[in-house]
C-alpha positions as CSV (number, residue, x, y, z in Angstrom):
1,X,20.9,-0.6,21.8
2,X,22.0,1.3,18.5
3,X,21.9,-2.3,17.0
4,X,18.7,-3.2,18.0
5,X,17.1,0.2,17.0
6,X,18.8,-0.1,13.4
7,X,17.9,-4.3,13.1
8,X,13.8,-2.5,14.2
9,X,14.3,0.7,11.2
10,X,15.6,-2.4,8.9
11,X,13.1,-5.0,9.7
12,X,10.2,-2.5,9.2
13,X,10.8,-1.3,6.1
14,X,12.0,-4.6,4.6
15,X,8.6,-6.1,5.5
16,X,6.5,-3.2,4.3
17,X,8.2,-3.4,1.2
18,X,8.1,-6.8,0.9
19,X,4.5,-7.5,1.9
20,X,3.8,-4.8,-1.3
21,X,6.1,-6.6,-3.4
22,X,4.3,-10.1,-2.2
23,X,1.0,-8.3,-3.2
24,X,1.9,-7.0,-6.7
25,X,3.6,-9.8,-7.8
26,X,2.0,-12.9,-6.4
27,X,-0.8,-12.3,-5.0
28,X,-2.9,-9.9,-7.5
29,X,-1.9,-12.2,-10.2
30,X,-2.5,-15.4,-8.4
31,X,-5.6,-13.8,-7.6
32,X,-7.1,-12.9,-11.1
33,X,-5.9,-16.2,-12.6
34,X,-7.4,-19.0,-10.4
35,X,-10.3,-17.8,-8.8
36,X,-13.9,-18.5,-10.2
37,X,-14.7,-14.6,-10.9
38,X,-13.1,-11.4,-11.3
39,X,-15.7,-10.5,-8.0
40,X,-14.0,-12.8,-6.2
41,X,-10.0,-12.3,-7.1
42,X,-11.4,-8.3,-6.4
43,X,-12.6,-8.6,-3.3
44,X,-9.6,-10.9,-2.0
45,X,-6.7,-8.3,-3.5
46,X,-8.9,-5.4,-1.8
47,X,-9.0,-7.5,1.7
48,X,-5.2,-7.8,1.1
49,X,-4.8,-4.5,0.5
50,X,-6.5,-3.5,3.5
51,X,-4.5,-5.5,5.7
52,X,-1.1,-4.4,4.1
53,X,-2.2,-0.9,4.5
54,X,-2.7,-1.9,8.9
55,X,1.2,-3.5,8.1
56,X,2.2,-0.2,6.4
57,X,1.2,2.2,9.3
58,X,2.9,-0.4,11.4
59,X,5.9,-0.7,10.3
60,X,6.1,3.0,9.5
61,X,5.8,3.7,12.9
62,X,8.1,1.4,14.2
63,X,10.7,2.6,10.9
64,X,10.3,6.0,12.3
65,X,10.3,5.6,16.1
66,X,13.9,3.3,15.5
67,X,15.4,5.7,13.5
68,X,14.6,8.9,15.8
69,X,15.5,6.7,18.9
70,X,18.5,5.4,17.7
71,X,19.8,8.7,15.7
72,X,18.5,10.7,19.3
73,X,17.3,13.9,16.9
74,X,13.8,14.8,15.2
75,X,16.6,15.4,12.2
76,X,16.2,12.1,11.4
77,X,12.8,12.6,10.1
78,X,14.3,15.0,7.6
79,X,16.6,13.3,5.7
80,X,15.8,10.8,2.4
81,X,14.4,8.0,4.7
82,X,12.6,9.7,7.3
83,X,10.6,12.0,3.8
84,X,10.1,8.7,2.2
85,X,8.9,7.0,5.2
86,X,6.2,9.7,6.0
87,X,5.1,10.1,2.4
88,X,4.7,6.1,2.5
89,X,2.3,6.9,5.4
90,X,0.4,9.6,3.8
91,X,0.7,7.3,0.7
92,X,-1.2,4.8,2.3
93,X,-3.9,6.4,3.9
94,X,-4.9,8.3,1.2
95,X,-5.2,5.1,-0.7
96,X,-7.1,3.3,2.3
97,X,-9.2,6.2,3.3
98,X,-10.1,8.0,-0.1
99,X,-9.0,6.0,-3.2
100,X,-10.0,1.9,-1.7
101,X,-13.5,3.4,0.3
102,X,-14.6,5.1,-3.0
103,X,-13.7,2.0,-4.7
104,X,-16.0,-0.2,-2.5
105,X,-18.6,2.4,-2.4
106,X,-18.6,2.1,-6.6
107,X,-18.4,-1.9,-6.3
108,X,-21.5,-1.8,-4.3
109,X,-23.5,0.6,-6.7
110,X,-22.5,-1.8,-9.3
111,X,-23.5,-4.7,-7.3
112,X,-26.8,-3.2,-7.1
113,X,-27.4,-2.1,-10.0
114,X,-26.7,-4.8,-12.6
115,X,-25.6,-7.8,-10.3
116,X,-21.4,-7.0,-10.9
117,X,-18.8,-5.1,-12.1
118,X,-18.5,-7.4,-14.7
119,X,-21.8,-6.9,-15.7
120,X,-22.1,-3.1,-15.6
121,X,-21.3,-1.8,-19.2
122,X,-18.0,-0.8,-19.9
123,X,-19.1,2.8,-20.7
124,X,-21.5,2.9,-17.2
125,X,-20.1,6.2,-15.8
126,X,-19.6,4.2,-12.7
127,X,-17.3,1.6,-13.9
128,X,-15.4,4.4,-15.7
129,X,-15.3,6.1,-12.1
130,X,-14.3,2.1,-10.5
131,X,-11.7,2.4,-13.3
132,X,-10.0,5.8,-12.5
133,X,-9.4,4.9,-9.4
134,X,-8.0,1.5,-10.1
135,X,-5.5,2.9,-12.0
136,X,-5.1,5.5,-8.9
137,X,-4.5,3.0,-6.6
138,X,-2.0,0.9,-8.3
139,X,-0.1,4.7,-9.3
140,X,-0.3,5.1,-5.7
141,X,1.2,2.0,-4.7
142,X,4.1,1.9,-6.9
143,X,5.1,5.2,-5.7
144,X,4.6,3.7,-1.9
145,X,6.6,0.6,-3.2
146,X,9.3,3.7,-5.1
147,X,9.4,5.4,-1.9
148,X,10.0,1.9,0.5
149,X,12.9,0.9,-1.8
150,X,14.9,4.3,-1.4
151,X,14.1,4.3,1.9
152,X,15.3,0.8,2.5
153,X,18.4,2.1,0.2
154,X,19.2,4.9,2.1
155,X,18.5,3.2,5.3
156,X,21.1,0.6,4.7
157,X,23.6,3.3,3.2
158,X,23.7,4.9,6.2
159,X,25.6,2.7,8.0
């Protein structure tokens, strides 16, 4: 059972990191350089995104409930991986529930008011605003994809 708890920990984080790695990497990029619009590549990354972030709370959970299963104490959540694993949590709601749904709520004022972002002047306090918390959200993910790698790291070192 030990083996199967620790194969669930691995397994979890590995595809959470992964799946981030996937997005940064290939997808974004891919993204921005063969679709039509910057619209478009946008609102594909940010359906991505939301979809990683359901992944990240899954495998989280999963990361978390191996580990305390398998190491039979709530110590577990203490250590380097259990601290990395939470903040990866809190990490990724925080970018779901504040950071991506002010994002969208900015995209649609821009939308409305001049047709795109692309559109809406560059000094437009809104697309300032969209731009803050670009840069926000891809701070936050690197430290969720930081936090994942010394998790994984640690996890792994265990043994």
């Amino acid at each position: 059972m030990t083996t199967i708890l620790r194969f669930l920990e691995i397994l979890a984080l590995g595809t959470w990191v992964g799946a981030i790695v996937f997005l940064s990497f290939v997808v974004a990029p891919g993204a921005f350089a063969t679709l039509a619009t910057r619209e478009q590549a946008g609102a594909l990354v940010g359906m991505v995104l939301a979809r990683l972030h359901l992944l990240g709370y899954l495998a989280g959970v999963v990361a978390l409930a191996a580990r305390g299963s398998r190491m039979r104490s709530a110590s577990a959540l203490i250590g380097p991986v259990g601290i990395a694993i939470i903040l990866m949590l809190v990490l990724t709601l925080v970018s779901q529930q504040f950071i991506s749904a002010r994002m969208a709520d900015l995209r649609a004022q821009m939308t409305a008011a001049h047709g795109s972002i692309d559109a809406t002047p560059r000094g437009s306090a809104l697309r300032v605003a969209f731009g803050r918390l670009h840069g926000a959200s891809t701070a936050v993910e690197l430290a969720v994809l930081l936090l994942g790698l010394s998790a994984l790291f640690f996890a792994v070192r265990d043994h």
